[in-house]
Backbone atoms as SQL, in Angstrom:
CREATE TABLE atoms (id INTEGER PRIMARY KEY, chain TEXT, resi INTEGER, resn TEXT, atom TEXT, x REAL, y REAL, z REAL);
INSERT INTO atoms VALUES
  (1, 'A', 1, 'UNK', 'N', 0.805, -1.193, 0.000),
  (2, 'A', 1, 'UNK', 'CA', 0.000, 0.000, 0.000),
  (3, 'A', 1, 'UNK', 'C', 0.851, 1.261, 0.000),
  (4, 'A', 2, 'UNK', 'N', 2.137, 0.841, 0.465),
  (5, 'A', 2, 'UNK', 'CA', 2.834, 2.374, 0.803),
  (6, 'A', 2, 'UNK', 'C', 3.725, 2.562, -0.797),
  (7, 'A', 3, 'UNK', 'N', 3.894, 1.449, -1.545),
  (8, 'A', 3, 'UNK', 'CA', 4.631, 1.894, -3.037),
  (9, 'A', 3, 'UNK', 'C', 3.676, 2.049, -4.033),
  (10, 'A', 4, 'UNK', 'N', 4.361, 2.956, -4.801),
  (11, 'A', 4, 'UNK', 'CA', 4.468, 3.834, -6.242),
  (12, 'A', 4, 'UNK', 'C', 3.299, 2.623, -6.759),
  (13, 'A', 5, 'UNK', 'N', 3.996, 1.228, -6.982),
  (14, 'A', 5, 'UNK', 'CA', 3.011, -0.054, -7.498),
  (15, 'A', 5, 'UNK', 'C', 2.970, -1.389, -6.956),
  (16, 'A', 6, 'UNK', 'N', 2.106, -1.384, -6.580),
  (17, 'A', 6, 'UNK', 'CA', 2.015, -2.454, -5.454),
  (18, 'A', 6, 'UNK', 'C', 2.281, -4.151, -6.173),
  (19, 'A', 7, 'UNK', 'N', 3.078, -4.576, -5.022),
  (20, 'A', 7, 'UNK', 'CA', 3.475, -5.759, -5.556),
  (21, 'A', 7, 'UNK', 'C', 2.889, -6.960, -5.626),
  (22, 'A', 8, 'UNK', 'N', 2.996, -7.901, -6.778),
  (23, 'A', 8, 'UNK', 'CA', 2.014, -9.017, -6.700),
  (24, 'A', 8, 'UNK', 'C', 1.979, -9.640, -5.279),
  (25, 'A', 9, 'UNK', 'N', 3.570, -9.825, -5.287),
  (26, 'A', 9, 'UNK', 'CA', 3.783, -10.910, -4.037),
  (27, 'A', 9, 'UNK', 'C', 3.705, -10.432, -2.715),
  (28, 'A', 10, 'UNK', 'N', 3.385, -10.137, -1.755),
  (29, 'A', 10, 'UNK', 'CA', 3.695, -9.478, -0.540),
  (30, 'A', 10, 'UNK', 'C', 5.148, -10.165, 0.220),
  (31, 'A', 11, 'UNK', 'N', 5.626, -9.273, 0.161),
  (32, 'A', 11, 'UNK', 'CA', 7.128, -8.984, 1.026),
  (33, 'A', 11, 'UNK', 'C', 7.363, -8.974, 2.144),
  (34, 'A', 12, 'UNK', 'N', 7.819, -10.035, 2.776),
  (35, 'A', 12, 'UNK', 'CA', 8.101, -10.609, 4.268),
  (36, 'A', 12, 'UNK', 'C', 9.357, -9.983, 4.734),
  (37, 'A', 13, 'UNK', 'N', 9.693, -9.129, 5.738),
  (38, 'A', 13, 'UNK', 'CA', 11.071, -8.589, 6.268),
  (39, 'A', 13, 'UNK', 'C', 11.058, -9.487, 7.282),
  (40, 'A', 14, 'UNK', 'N', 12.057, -10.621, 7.493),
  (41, 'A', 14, 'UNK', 'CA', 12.112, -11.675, 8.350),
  (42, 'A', 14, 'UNK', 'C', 13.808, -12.072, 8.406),
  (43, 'A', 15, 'UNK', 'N', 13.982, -12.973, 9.143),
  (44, 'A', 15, 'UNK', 'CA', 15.997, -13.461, 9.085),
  (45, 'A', 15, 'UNK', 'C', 15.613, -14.671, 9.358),
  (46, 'A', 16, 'UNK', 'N', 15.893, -15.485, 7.995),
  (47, 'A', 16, 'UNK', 'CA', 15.661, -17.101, 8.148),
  (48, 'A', 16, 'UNK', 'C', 16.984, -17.181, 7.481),
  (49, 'A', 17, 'UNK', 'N', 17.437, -19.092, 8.181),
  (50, 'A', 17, 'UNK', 'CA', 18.512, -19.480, 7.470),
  (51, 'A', 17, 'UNK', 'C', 18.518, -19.995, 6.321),
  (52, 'A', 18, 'UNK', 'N', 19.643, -20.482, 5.663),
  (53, 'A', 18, 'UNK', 'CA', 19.215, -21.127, 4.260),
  (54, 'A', 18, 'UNK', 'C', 20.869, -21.383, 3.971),
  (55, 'A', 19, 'UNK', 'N', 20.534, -22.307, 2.648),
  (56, 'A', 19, 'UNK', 'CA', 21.632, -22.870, 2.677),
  (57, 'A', 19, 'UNK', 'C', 21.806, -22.630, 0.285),
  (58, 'A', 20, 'UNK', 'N', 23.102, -22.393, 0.160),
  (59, 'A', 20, 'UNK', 'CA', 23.045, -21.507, -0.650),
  (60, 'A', 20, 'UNK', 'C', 23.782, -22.266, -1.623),
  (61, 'A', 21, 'UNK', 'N', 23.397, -23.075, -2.790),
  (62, 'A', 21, 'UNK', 'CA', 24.567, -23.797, -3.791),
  (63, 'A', 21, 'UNK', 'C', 23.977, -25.889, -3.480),
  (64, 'A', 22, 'UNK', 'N', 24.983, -26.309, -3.855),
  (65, 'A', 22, 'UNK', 'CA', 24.566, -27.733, -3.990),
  (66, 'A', 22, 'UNK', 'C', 24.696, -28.846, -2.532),
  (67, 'A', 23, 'UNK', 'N', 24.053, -29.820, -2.254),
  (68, 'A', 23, 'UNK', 'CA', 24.234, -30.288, -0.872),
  (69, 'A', 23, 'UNK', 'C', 25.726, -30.609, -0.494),
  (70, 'A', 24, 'UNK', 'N', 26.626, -30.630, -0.943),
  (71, 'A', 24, 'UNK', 'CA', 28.063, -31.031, -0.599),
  (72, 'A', 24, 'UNK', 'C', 28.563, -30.152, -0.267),
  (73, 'A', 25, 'UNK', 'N', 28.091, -28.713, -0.548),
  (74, 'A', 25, 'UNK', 'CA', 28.208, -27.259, 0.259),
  (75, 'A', 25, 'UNK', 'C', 27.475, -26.547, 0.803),
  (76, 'A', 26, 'UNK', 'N', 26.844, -27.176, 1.472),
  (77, 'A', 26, 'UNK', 'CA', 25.698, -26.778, 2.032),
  (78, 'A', 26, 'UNK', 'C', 26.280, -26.299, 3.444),
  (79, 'A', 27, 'UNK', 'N', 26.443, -27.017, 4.002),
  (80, 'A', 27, 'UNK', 'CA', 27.021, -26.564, 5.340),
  (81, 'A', 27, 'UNK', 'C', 27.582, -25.074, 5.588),
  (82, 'A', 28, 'UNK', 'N', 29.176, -25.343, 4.580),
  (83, 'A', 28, 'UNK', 'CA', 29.699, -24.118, 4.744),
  (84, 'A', 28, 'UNK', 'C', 28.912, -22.643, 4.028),
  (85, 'A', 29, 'UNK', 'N', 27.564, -23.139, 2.975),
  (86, 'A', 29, 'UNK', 'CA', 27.699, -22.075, 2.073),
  (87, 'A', 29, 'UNK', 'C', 26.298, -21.338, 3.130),
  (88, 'A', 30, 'UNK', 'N', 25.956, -21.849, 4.724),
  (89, 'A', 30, 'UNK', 'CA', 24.703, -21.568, 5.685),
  (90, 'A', 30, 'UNK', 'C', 25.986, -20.009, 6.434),
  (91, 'A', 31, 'UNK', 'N', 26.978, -19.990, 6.590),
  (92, 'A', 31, 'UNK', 'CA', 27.643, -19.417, 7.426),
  (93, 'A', 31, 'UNK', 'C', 27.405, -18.062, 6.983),
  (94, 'A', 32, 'UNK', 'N', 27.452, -17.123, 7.821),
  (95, 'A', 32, 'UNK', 'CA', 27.210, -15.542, 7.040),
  (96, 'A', 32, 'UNK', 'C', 25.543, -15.386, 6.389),
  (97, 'A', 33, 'UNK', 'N', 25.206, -15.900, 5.926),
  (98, 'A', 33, 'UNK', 'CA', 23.749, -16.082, 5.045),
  (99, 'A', 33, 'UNK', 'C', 22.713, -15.717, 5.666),
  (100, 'A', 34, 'UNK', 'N', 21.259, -14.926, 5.495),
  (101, 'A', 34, 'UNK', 'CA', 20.432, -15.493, 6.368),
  (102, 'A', 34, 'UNK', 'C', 19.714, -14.323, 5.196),
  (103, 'A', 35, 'UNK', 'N', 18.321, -14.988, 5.249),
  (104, 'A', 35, 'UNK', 'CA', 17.364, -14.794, 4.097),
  (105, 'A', 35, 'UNK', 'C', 16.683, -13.305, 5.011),
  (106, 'A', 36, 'UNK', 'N', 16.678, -12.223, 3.974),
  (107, 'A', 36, 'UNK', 'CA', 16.197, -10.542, 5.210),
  (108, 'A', 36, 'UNK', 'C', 14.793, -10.276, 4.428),
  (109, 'A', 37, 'UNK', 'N', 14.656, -10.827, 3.342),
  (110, 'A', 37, 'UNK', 'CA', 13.003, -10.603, 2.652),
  (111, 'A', 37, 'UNK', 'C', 12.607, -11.651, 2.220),
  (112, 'A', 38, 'UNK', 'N', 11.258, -12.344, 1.968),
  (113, 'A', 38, 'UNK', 'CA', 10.915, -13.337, 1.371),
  (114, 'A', 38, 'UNK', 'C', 9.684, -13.114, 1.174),
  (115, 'A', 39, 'UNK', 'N', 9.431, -13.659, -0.341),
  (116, 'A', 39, 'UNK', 'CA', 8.120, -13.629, -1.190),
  (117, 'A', 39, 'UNK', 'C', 7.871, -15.111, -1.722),
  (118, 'A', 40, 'UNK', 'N', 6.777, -15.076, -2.102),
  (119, 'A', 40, 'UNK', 'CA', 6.506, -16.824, -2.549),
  (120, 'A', 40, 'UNK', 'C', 6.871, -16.427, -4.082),
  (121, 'A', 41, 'UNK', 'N', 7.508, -15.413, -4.411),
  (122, 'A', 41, 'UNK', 'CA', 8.356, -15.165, -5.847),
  (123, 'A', 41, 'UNK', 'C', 9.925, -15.381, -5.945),
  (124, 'A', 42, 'UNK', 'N', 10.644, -15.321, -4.040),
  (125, 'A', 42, 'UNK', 'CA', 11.739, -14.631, -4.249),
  (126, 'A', 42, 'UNK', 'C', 12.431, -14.487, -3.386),
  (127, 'A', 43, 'UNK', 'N', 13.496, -13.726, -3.088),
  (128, 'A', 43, 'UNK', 'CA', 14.061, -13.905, -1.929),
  (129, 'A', 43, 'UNK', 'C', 15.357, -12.692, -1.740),
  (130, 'A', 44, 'UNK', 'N', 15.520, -11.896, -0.995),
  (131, 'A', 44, 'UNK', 'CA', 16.931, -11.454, -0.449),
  (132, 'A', 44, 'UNK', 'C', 17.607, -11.697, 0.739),
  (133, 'A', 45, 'UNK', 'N', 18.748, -12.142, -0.007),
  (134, 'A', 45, 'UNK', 'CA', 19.421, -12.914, 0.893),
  (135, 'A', 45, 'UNK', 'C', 20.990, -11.928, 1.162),
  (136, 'A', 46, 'UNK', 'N', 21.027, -11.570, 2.245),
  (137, 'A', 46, 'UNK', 'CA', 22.256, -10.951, 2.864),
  (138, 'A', 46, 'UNK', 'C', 22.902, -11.753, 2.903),
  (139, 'A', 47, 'UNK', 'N', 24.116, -11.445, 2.741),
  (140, 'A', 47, 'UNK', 'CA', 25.337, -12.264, 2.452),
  (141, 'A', 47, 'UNK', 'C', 26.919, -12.157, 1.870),
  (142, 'A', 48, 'UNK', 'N', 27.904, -11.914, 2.955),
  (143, 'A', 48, 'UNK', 'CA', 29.184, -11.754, 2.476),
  (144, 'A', 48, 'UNK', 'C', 29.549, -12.236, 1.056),
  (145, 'A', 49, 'UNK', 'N', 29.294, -13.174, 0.303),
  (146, 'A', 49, 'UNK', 'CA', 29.859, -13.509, -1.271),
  (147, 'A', 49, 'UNK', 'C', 28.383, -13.516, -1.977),
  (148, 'A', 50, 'UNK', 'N', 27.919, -12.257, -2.416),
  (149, 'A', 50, 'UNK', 'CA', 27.060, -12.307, -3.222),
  (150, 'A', 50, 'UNK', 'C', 27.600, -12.938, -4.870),
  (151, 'A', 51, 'UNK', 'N', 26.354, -13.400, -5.321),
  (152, 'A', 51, 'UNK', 'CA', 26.662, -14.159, -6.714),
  (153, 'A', 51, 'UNK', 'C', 26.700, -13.093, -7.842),
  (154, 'A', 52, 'UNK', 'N', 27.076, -13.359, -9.008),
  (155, 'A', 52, 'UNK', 'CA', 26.499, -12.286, -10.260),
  (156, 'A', 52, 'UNK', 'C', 25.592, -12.382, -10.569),
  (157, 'A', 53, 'UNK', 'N', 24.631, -11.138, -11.422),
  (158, 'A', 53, 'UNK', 'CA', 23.953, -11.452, -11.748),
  (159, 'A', 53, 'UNK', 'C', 23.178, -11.996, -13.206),
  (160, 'A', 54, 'UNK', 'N', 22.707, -13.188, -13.021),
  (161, 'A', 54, 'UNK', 'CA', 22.261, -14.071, -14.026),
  (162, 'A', 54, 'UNK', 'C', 22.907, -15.187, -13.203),
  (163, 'A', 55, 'UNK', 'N', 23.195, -15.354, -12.500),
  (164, 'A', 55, 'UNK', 'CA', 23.820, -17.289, -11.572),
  (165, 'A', 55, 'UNK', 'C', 22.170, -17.670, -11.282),
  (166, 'A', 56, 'UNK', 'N', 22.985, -18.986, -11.453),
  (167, 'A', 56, 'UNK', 'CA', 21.565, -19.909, -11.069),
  (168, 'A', 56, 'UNK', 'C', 22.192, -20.508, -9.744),
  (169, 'A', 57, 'UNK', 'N', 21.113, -20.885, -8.858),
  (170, 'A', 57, 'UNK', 'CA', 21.566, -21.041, -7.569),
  (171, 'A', 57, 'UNK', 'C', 20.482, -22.148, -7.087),
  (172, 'A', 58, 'UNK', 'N', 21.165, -23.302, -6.724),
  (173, 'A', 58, 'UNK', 'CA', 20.049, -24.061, -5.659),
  (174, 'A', 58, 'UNK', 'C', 20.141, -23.359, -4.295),
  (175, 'A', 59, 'UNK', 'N', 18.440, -23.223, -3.874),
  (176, 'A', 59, 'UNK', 'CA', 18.487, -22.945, -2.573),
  (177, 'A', 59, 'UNK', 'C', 17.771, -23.684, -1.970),
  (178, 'A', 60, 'UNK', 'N', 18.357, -23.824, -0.353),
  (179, 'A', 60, 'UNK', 'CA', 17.335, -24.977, 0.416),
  (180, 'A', 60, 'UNK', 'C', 17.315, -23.604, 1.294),
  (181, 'A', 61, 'UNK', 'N', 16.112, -23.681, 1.784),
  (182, 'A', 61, 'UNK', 'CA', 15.267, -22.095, 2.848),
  (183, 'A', 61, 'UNK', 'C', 14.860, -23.191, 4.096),
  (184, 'A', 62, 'UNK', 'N', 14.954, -22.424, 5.186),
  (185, 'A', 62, 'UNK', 'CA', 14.529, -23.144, 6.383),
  (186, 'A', 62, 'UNK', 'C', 13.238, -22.756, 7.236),
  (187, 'A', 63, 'UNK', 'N', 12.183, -22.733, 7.592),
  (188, 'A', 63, 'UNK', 'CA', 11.291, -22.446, 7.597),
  (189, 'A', 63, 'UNK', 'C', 10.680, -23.598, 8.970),
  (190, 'A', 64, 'UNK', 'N', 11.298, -23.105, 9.934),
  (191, 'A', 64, 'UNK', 'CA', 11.453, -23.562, 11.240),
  (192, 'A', 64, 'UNK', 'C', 12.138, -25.372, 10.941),
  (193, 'A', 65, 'UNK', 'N', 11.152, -26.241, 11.046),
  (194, 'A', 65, 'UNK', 'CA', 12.031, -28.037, 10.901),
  (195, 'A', 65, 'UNK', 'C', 11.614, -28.108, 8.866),
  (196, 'A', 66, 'UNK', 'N', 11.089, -27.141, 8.765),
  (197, 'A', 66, 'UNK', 'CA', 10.582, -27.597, 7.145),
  (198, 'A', 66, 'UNK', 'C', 12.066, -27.361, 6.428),
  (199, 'A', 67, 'UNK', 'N', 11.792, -27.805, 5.365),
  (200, 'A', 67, 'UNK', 'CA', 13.302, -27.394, 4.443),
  (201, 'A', 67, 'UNK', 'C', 12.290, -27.318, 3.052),
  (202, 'A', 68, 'UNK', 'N', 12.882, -25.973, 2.603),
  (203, 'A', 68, 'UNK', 'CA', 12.248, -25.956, 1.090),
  (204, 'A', 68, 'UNK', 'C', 13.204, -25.608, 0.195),
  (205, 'A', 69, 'UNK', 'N', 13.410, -26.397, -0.802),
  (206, 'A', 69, 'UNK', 'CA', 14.017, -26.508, -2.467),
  (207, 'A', 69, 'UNK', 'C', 13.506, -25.337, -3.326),
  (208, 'A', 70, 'UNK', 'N', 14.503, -24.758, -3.822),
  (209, 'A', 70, 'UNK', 'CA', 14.167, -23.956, -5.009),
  (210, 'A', 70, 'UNK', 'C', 15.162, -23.927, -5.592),
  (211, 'A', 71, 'UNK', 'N', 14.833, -23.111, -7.218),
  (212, 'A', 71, 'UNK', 'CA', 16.275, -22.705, -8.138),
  (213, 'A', 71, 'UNK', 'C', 16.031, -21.262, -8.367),
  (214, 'A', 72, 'UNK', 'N', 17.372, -20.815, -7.918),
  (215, 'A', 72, 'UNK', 'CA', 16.428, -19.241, -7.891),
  (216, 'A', 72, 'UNK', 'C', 17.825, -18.838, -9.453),
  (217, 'A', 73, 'UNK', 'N', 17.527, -17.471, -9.530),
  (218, 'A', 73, 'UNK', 'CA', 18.363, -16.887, -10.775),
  (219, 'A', 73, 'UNK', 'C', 18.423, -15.060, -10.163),
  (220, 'A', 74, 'UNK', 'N', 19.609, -14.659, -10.088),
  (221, 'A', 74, 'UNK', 'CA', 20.073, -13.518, -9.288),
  (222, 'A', 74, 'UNK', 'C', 19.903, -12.827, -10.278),
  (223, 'A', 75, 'UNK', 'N', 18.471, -11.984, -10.050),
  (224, 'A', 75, 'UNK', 'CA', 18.618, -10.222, -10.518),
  (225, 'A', 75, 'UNK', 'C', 19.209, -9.245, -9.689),
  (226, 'A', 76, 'UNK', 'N', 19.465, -8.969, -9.259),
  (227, 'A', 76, 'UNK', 'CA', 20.551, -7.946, -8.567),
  (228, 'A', 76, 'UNK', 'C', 21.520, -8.538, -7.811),
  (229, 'A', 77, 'UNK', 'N', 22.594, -7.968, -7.140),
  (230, 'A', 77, 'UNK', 'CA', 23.680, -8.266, -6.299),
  (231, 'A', 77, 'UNK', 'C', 24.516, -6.754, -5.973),
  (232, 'A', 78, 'UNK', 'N', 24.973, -7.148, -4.871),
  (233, 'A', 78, 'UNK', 'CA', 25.734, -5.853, -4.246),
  (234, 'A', 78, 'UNK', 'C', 26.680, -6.384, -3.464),
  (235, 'A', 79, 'UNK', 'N', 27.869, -5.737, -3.644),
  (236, 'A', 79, 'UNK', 'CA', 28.835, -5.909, -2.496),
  (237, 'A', 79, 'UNK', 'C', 28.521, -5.052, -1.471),
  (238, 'A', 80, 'UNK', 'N', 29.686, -5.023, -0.772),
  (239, 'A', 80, 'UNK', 'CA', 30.145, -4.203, 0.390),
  (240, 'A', 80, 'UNK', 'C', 29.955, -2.770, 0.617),
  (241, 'A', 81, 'UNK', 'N', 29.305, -1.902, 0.886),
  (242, 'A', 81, 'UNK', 'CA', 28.726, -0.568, 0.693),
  (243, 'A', 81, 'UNK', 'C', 28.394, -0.401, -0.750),
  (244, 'A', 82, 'UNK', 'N', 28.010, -1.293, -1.120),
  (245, 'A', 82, 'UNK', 'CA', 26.805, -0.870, -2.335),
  (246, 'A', 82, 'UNK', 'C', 25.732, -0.990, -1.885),
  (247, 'A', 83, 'UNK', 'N', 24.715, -0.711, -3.062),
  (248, 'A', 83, 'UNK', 'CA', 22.930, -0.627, -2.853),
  (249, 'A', 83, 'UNK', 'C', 22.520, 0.098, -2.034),
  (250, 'A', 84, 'UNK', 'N', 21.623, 0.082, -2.098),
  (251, 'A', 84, 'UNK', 'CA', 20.651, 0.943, -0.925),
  (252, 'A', 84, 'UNK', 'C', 20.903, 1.103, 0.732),
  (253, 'A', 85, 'UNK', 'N', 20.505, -0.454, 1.428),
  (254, 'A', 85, 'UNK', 'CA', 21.489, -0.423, 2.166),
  (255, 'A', 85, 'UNK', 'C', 23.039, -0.954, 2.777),
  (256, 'A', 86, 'UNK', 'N', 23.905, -0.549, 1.669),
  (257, 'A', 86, 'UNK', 'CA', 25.361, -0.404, 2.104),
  (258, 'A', 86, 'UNK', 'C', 25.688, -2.056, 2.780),
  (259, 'A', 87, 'UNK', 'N', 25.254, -3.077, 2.251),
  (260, 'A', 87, 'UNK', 'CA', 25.589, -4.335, 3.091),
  (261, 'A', 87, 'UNK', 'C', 25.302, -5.176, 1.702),
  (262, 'A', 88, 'UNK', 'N', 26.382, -6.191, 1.617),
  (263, 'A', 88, 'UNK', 'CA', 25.939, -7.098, 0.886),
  (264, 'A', 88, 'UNK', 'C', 24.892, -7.961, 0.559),
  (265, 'A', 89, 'UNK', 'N', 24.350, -8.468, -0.810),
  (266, 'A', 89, 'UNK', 'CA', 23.448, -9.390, -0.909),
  (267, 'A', 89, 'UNK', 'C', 23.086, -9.542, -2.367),
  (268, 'A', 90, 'UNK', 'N', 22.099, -10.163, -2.336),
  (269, 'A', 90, 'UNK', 'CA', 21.662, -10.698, -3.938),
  (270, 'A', 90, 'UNK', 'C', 20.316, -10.742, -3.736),
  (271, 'A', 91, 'UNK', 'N', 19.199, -10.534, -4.907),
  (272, 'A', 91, 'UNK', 'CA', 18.062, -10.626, -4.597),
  (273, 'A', 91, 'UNK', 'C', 18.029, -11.813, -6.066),
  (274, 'A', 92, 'UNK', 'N', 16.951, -12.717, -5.442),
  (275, 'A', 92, 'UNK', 'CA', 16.897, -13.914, -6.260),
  (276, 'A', 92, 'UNK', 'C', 15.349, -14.344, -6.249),
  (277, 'A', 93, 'UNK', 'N', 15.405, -14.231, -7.555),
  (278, 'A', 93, 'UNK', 'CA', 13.830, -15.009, -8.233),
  (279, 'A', 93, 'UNK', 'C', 13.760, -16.515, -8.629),
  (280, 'A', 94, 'UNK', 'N', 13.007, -17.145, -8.018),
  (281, 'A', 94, 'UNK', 'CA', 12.451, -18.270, -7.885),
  (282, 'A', 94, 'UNK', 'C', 12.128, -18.630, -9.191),
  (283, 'A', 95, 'UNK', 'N', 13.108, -19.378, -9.843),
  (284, 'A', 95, 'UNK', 'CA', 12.770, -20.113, -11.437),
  (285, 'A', 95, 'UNK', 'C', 11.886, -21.376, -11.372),
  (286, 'A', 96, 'UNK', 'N', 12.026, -22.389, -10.092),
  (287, 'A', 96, 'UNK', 'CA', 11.581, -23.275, -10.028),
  (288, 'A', 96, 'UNK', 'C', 11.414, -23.626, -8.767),
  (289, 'A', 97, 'UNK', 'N', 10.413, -24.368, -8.255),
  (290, 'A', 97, 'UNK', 'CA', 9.764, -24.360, -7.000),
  (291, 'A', 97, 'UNK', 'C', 8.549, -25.250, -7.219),
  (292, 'A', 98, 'UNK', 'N', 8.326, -25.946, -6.343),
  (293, 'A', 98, 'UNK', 'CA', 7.476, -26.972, -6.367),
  (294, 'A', 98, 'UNK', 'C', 6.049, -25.922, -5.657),
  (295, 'A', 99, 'UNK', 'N', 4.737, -26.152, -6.194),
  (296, 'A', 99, 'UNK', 'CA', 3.803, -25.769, -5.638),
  (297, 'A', 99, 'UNK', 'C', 3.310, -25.371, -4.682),
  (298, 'A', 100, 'UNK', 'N', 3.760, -26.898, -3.753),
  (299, 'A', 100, 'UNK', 'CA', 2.984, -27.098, -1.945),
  (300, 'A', 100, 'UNK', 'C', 4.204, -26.412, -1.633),
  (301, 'A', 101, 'UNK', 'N', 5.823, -26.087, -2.249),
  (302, 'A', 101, 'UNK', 'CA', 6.523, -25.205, -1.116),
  (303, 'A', 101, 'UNK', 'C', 6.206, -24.084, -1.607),
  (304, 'A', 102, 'UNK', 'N', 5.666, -23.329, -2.333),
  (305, 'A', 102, 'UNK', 'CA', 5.327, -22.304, -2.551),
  (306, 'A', 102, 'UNK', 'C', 3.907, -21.472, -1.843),
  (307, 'A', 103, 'UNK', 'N', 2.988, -23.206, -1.161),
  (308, 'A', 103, 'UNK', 'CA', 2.554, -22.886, -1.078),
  (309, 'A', 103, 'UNK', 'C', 2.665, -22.509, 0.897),
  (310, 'A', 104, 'UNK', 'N', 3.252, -23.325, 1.214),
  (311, 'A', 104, 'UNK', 'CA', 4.109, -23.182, 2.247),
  (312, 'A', 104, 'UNK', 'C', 4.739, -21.805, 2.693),
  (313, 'A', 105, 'UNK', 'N', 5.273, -21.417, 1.981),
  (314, 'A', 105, 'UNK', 'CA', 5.975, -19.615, 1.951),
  (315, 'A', 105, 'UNK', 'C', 4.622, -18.664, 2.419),
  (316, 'A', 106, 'UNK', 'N', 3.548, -18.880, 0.955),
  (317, 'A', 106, 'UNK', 'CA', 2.815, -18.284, 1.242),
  (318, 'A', 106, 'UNK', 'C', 2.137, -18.025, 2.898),
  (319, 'A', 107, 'UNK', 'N', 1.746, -19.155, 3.183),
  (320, 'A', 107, 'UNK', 'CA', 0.763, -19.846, 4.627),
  (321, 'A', 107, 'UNK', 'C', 2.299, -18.951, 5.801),
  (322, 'A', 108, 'UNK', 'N', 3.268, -19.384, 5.954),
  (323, 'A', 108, 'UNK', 'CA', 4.611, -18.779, 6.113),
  (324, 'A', 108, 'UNK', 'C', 4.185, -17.284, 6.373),
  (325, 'A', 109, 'UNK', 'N', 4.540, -16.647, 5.377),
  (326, 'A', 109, 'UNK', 'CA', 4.189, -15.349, 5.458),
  (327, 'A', 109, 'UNK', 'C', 2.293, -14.631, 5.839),
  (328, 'A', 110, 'UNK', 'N', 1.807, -15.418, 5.515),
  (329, 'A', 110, 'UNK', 'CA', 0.510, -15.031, 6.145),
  (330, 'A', 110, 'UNK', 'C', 0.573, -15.050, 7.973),
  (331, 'A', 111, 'UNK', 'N', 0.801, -16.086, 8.433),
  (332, 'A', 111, 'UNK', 'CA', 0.977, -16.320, 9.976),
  (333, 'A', 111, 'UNK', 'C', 1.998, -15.479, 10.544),
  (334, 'A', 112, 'UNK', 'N', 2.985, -15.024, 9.774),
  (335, 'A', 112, 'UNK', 'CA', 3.880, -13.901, 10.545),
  (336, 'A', 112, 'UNK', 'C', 3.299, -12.884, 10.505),
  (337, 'A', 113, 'UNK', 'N', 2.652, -12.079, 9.567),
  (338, 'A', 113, 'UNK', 'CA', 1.918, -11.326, 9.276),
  (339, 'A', 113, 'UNK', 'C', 0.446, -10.739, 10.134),
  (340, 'A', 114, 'UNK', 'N', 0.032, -11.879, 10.307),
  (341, 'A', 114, 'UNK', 'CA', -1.459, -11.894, 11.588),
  (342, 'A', 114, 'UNK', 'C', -0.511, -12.635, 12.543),
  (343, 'A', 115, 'UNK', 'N', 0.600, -12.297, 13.383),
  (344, 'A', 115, 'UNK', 'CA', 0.801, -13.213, 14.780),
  (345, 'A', 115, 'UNK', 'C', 0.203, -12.236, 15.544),
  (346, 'A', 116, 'UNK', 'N', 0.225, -11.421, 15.335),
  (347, 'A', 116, 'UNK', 'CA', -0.226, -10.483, 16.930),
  (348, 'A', 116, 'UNK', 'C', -1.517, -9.978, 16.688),
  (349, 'A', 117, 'UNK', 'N', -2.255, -10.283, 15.721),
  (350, 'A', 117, 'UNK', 'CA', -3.537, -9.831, 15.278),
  (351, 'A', 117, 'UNK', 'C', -4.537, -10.867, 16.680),
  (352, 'A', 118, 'UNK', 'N', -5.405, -9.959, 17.184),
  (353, 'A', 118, 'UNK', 'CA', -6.011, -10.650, 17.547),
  (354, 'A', 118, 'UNK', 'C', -7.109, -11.257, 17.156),
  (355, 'A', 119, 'UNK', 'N', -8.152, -12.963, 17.890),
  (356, 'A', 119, 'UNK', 'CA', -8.778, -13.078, 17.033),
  (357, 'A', 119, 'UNK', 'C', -10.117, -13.067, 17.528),
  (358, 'A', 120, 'UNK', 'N', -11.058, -12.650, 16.678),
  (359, 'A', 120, 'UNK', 'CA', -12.321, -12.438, 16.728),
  (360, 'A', 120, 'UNK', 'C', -12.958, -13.886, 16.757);
């Protein structure tokens, strides 16, 4: 409601972990990382070694004990006092994604959204 054009997806400001590249680097590629927006389109992910942009990237997202799969593809990236705000990251669109985790994100971001709502 507050931008110029409102976005399909609604935009979650949240810090989830995630794990960034293929399972044999998974471990090390969780360190530094942690997901600062999430859309059931997408994702920005803060992060000391941002990718270029056009990389394709497996991501596994953590979403309390759930684990969700995607292939995302980096439209933007920033180093170190670049972008807006001055901190590294990459913002990444979701090329491929299975449904129910999409649909998952969604349900995800709805419940953070109404936690403190009370209920009638």
């Amino acid at each position: 409601a507050t931008e110029a054009t409102p976005r399909r997806y609604i935009r979650l400001s949240t810090c989830l972990s995630l794990a960034v590249g293929d399972e044999a680097g998974a471990a090390d590629s969780m360190a530094g990382n942690c997901i600062t927006a999430l859309s059931e389109n997408g994702v920005y992910i803060n992060t000391p070694t941002p990718r270029a942009v056009g990389a394709r990237l497996p991501l596994t997202i953590f979403l309390g004990k759930t684990k969700i799969k995607a292939d995302g593809l980096v439209l933007y990236s920033f180093n170190l006092k670049e972008g807006p705000l001055h901190e590294p990251g990459m913002g990444i669109k979701f090329i491929h994604i299975k449904p129910e985790d999409q649909s998952l994100i969604r349900a995800f971001i709805k419940k953070e959204l109404t936690r403190d709502l009370a209920q009638v």
